[in-house]
N, C-alpha and C positions, 0 to 999 in steps of 0.2 A: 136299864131297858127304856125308859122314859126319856132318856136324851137322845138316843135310837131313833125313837121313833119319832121325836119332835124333828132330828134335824135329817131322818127320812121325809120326812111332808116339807120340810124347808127344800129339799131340794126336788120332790117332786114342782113347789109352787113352782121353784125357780124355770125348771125345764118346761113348765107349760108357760110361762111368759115367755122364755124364747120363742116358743111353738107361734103363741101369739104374733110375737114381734115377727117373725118373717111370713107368717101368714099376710099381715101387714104389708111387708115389704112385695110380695108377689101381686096383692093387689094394687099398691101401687106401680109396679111395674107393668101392669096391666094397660092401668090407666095412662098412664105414661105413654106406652107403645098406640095408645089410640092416639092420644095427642097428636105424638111424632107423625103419625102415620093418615092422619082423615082428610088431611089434604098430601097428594099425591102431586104438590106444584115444589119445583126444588127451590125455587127463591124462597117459599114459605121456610122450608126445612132450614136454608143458608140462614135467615134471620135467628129460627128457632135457636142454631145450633151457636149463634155468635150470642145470644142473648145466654144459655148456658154456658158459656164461657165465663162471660162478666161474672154471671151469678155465683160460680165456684171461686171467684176472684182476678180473674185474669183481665185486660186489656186490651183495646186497639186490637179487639178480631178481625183478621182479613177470609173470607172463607176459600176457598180454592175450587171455584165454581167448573172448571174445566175440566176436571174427575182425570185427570189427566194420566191415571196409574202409577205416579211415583211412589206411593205411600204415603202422602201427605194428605187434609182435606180441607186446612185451617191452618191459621197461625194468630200467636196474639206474642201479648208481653206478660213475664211474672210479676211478683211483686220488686223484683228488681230492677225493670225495665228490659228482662232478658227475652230474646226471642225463643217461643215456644214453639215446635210444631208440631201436630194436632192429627194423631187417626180416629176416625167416627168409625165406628159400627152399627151406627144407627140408623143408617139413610134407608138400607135395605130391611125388608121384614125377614126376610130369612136370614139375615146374621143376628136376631133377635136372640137365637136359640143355641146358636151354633160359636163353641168354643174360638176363643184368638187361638191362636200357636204360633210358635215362633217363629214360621216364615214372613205371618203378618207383620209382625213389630220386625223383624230384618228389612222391610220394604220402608219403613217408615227410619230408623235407622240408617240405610242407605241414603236418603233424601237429606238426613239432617250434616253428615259426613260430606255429602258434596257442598253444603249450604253453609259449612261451617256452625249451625247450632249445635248447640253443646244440652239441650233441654225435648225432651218427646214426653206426649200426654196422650194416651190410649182411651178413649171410651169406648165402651161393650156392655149391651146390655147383658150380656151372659158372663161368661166366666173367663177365666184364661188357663192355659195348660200348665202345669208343674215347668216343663221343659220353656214356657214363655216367659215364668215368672223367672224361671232360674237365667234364661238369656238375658232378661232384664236390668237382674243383679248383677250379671258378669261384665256390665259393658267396660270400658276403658277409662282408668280416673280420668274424670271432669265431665263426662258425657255421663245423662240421668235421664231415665225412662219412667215415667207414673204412670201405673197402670190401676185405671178404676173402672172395676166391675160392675157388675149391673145391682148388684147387694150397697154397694158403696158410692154409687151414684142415686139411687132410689133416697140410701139414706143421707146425704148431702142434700139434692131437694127435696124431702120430707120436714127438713127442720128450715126449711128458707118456704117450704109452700106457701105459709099464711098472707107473709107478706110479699113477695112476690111472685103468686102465679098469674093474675093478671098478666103483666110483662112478658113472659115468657108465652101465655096463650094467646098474646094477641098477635102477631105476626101470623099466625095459622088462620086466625079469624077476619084475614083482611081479603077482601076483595080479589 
């Protein structure tokens, strides 16, 4: 009865460190969306969003300032020198909330198909659909889609904030 109970409270602690940890993450998500969002100038945002690029690791960001509606809104290099192309869900405040689904990543897919990339990277600060993530998986060998949620991106810059949020907030902070 006594090991019951010890590893009933083990796992209560555990479930309330979760609790913690995405509380965590909601605030930062918060704080995040203010960032992206106090300056309402799109070159601020083009900087912001080339600078989390780098941060995550990537390269030679180009941002694709023309909103031109193909699905794409960015592009860089991976660690391989591969070209990447890049959907933001971040520009708007109302896709802050509001799930990808698979038409989104088809439009970005489409882009990478006539462009001959074989690599797509989704950011969202929300979530993605079952039916997104499973289109994601099904694409065609050699063609790969990364899709990172708003959980998964919070928690990539949460463990790089210290040292680099300067960098990232200064673009927003300029002039």
């Amino acid at each position: 009865i006594l090991t019951e109970r010890i590893y009933s409270l083990y796992n209560a602690y555990k479930n309330s460190e979760k609790d913690i940890y995405r509380s965590k993450l909601e605030v930062l998500k918060v704080i995040s969306k203010h960032e992206c969002f106090q300056e309402r100038n799109d070159e601020a945002f083009e900087k912001w969003l080339a600078n989390i690029l780098v941060t995550l690791g990537y390269t030679h960001p180009r941002i694709d300032s023309t909103q031109s509606g193909d699905g794409k809104d960015a592009s860089c290099l991976d660690e391989k020198g591969n070209r990447v192309y890049v959907q933001c869900k971040l520009r708007q405040p109302e896709n802050f909330e509001k799930e990808s689904d698979r038409p989104d990543l088809q439009k970005l897919v489409g882009a990478m198909l006539v462009d001959g990339v074989k690599k797509g990277l989704v950011l969202t600060a929300s979530t993605f659909t079952a039916e997104a993530r499973n289109y994601a998986k099904k694409l065609p060998r050699g063609y790969e889609l990364i899709l990172v949620d708003g959980d998964e991106l919070m928690e990539k810059l949460y463990r790089i904030r210290k040292l680099q949020l300067e960098p990232l907030l200064k673009p927003l902070k300029a002039d």
